[in-house]
Backbone as a ProteinNet text record, in pm:
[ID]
protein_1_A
[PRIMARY]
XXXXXXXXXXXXXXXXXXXXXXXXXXXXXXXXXXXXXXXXXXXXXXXXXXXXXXXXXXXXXXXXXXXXXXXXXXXXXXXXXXXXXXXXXXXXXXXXXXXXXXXXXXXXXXXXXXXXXXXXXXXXXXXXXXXXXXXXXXXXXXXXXXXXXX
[TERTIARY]
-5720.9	-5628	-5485.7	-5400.4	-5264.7	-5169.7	-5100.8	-5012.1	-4919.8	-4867.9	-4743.2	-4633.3	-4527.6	-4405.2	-4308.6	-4242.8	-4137.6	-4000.4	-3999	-3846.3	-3733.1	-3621.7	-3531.8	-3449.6	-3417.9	-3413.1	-3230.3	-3160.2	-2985.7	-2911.4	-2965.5	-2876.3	-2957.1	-2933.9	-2988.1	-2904.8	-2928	-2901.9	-2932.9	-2790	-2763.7	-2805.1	-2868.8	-2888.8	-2742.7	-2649	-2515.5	-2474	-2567.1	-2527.9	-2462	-2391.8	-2371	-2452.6	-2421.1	-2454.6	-2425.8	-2551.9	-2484.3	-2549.4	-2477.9	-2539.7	-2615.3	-2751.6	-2772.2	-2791.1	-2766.5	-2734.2	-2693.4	-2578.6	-2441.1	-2429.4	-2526.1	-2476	-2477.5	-2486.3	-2471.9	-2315	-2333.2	-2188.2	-2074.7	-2089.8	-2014.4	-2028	-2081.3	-2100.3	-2015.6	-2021.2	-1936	-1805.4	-1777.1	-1623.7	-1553	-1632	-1585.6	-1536.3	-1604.7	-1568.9	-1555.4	-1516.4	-1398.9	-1263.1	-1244.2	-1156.8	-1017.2	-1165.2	-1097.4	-1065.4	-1104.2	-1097.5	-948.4	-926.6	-818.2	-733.7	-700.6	-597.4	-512.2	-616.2	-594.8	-535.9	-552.5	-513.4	-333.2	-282.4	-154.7	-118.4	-193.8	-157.2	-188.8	-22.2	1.8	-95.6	-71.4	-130.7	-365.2	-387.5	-497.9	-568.3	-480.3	-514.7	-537.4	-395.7	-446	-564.1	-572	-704.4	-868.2	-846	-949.4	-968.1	-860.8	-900.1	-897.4	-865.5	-907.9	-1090.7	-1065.6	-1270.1	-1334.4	-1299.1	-1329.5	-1373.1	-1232.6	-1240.5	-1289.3	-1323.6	-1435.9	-1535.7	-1604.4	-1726.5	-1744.2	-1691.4	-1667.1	-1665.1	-1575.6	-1604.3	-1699	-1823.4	-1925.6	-2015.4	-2034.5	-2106.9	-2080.7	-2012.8	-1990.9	-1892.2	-1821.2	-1683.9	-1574.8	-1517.1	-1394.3	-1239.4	-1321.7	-1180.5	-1178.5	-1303.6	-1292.1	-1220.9	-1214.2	-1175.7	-1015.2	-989.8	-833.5	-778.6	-832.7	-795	-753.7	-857.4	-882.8	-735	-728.9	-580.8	-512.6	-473.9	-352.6	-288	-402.4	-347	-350.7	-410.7	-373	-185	-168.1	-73.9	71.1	39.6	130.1	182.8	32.7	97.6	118	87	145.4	317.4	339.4	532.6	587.9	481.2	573.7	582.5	467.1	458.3	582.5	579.5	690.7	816	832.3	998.4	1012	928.5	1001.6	1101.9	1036.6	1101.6	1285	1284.8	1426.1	1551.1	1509.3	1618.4	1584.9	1508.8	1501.3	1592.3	1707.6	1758.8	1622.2	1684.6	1638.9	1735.2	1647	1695.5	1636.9	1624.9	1584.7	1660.4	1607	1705.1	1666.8	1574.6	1489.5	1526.3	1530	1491.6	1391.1	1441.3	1313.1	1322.7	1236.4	1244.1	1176.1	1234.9	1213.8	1050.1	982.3	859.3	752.2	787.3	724.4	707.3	789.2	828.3	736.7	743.9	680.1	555	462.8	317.7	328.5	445.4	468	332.5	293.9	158.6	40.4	49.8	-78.7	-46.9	82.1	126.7	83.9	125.2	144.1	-51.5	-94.9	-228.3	-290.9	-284.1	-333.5	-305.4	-189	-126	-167.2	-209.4	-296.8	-429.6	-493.1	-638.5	-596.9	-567.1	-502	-545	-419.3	-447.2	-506.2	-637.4	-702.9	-828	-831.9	-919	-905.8	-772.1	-748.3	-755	-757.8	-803.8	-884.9	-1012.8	-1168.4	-1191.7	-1080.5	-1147.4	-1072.8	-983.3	-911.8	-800	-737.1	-671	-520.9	-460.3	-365.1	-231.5	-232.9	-58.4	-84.6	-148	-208.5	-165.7	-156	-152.8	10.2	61.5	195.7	238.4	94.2	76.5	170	161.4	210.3	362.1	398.1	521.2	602.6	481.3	564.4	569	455.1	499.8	580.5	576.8	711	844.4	878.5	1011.4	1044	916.4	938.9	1003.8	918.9	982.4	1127.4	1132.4	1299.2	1364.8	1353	1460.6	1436	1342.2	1341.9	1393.8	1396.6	1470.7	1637.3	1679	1807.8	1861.7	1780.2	1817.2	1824.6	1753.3	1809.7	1885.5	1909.4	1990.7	2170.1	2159.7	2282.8	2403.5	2392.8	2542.8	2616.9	2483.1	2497.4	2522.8	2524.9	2555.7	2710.1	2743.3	2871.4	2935.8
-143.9	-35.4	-87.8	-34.8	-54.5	-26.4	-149.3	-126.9	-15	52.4	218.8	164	197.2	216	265.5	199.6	306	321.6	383.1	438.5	466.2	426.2	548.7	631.5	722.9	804.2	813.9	753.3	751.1	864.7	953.2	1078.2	1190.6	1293.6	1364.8	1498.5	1558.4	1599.7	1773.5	1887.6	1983.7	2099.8	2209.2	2319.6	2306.8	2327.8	2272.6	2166.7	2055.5	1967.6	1848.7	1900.8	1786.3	1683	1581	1457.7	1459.8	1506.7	1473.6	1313.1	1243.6	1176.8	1155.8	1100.5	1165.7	1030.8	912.4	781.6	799.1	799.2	747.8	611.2	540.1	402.2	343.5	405.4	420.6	424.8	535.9	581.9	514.6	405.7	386.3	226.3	242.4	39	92.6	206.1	218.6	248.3	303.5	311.4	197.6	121.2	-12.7	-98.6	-101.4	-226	-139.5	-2.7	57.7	38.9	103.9	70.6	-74.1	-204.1	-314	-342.7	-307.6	-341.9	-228.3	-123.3	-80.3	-114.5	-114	-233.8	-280.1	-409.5	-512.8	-439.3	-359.1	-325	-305.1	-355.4	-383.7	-287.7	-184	-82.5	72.9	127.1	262.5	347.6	367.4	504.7	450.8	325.7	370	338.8	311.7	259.2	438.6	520.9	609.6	734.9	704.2	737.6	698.7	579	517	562.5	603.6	657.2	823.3	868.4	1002.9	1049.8	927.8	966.1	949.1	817.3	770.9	908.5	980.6	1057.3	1179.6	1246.8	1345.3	1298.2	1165.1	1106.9	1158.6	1139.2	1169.9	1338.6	1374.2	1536	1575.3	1554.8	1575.1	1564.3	1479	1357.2	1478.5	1536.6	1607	1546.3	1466.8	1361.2	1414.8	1513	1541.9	1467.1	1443	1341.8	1231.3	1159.9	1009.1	1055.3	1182.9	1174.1	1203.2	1286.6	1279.1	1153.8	1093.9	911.9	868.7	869.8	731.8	800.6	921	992.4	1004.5	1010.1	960.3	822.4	733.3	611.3	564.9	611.6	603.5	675	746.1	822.4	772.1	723	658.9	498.7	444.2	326.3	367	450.4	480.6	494	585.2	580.7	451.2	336.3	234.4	137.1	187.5	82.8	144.4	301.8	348.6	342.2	308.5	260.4	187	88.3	-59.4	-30.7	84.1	83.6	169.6	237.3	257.7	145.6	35.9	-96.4	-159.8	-168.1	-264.3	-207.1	-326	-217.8	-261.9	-143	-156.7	-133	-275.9	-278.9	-296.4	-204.8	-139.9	-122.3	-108.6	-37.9	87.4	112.6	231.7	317.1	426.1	509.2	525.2	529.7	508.3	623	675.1	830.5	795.3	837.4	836.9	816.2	921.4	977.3	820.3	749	618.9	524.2	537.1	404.4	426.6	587.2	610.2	707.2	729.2	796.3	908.7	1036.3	1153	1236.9	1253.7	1306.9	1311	1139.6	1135.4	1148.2	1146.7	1134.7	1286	1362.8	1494	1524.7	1529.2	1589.4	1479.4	1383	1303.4	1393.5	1459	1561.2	1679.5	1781.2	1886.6	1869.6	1780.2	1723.2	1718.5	1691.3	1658	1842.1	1849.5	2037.7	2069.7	2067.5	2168.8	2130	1967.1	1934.3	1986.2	2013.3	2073.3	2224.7	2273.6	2417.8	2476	2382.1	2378	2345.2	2302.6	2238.8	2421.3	2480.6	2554.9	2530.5	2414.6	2406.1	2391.3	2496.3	2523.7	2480.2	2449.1	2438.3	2273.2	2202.8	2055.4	2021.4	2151.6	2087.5	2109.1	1982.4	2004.9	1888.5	1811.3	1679.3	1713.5	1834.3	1843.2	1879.8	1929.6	1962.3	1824.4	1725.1	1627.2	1511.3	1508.7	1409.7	1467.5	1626.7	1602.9	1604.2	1587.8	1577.9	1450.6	1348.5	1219.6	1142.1	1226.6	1196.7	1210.6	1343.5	1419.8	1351.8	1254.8	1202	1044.2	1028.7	837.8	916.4	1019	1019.9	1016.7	1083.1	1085.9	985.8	881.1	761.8	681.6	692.6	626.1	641.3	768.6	826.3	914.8	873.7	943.8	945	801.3	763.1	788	841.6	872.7	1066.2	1097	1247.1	1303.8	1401.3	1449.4	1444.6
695.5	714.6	688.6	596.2	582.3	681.8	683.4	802.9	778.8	871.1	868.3	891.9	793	796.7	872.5	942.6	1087.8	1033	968.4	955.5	1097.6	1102.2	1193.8	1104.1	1108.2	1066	1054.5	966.1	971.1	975.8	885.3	804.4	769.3	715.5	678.1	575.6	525.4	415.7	465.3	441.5	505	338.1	386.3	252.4	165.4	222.3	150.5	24.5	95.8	-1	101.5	220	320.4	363.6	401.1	476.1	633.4	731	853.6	868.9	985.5	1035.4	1173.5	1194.4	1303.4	1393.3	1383.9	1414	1504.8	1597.1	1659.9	1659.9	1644.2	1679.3	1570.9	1471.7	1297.9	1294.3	1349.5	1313	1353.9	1476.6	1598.5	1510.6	1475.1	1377.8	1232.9	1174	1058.3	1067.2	1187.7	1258.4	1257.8	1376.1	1433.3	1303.4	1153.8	1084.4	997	962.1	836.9	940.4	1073.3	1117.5	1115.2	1152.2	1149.8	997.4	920.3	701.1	722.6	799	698.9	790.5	920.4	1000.6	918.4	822.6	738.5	592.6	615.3	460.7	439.8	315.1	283.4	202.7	131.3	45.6	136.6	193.2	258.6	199.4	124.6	8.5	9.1	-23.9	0.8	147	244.4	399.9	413.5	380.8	432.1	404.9	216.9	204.7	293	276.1	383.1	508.6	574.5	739.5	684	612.1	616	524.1	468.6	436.2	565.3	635.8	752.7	909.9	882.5	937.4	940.7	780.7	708.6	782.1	748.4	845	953.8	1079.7	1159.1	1197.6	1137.1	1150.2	1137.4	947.3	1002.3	1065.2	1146.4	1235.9	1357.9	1417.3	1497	1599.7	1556.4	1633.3	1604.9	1644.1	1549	1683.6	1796.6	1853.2	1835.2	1810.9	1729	1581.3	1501.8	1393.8	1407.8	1505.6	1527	1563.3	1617.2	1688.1	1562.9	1486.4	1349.2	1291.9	1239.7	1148.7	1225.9	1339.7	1425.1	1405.1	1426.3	1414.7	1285.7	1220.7	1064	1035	1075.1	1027.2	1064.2	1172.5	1249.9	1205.2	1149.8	1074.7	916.6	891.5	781.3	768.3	896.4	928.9	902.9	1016.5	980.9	871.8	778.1	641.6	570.9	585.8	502	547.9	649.2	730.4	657	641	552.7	434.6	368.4	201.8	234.6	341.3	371.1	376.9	460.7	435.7	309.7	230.7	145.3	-3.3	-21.3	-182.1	-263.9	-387	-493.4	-603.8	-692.1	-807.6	-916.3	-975	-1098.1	-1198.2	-1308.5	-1408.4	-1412.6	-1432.6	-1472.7	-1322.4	-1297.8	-1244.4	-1144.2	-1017	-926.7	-792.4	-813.6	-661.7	-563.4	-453.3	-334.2	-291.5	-388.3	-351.3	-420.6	-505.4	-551.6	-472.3	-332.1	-266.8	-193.8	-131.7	30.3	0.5	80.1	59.1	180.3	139	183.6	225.6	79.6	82.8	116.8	155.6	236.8	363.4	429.9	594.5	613.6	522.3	548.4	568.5	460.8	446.2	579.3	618.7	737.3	876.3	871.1	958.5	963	827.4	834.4	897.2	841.4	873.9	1057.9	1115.4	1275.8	1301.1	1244.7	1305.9	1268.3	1219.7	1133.7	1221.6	1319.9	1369.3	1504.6	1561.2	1682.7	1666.7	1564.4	1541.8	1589.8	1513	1576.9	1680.1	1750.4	1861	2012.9	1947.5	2002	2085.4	2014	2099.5	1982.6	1965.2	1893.1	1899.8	2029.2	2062.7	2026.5	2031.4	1986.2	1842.3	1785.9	1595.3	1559.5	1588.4	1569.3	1445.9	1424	1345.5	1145.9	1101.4	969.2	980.2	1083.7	1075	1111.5	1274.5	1231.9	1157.2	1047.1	958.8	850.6	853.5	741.9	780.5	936.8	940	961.7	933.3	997.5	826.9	746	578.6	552	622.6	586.6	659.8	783.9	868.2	734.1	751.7	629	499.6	425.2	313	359.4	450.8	510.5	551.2	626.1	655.5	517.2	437.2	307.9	243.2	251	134.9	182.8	276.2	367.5	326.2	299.9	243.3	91.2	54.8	-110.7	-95.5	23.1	7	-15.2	-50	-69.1	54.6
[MASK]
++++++++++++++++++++++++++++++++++++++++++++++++++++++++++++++++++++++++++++++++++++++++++++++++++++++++++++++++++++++++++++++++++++++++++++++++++++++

């Protein structure tokens, strides 16, 4: 008699086309060490891609406050990677905008994703995350650029 195969069973696959996972301790081991890899990571723009797939995970997994955690604290070190580029001159010849230095776009959409997770969750007065990463941009473009105003 052939020995039987024991699967556990990781994930599973939704009429949609989704991936849930039905692990947790799957999930709670892929957290723990994407978490500690993007810590480490030196590039703003794809650290914060990384915690927001990270955090899709999560949402569908049925975690959506482990997924606000992960883009909180993603978002937040994102502020301070992009503080840096305010003191530092630049010198160029060429032409260089504001928006090249710093990763607006991902602070911001890291910030929708926030409210959109406290949405679902009903709790509305909570999603205040897009308005404030974009005034956290408009105060670092101002702080850079202040002295160059009329």
């Amino acid at each position: 008699m052939a020995r039987q195969k024991h699967f556990v069973k990781v994930c599973s696959c939704t009429s949609h086309g989704d991936i849930r996972i039905t692990d947790l301790s799957v999930l709670n081991q892929i957290v723990l060490d994407e978490e500690a890899s993007i810590a480490q990571d030196k590039d703003a723009r794809r650290m914060a891609r990384r915690a927001l797939a990270l955090g899709d995970i999560c949402m569908a997994a049925g975690c959506p406050i482990r997924a606000i955690r992960i883009w909180r604290a993603a978002a937040q070190r994102l502020l301070e990677m992009d503080y840096y580029w305010v003191d530092v001159p630049i010198y160029f010849e060429a032409y260089t905008s504001f928006d090249h230095l710093v990763s607006e776009k991902e602070g911001v959409t890291l910030g929708r994703r926030i409210d959109k997770a406290w949405h679902l969750l009903g709790h509305r007065e909570m999603a205040t995350w897009a308005r404030h990463m974009r005034k956290e941009y408009c105060d670092m473009w101002l702080d850079r650029y202040y002295e160059a105003l009329p």
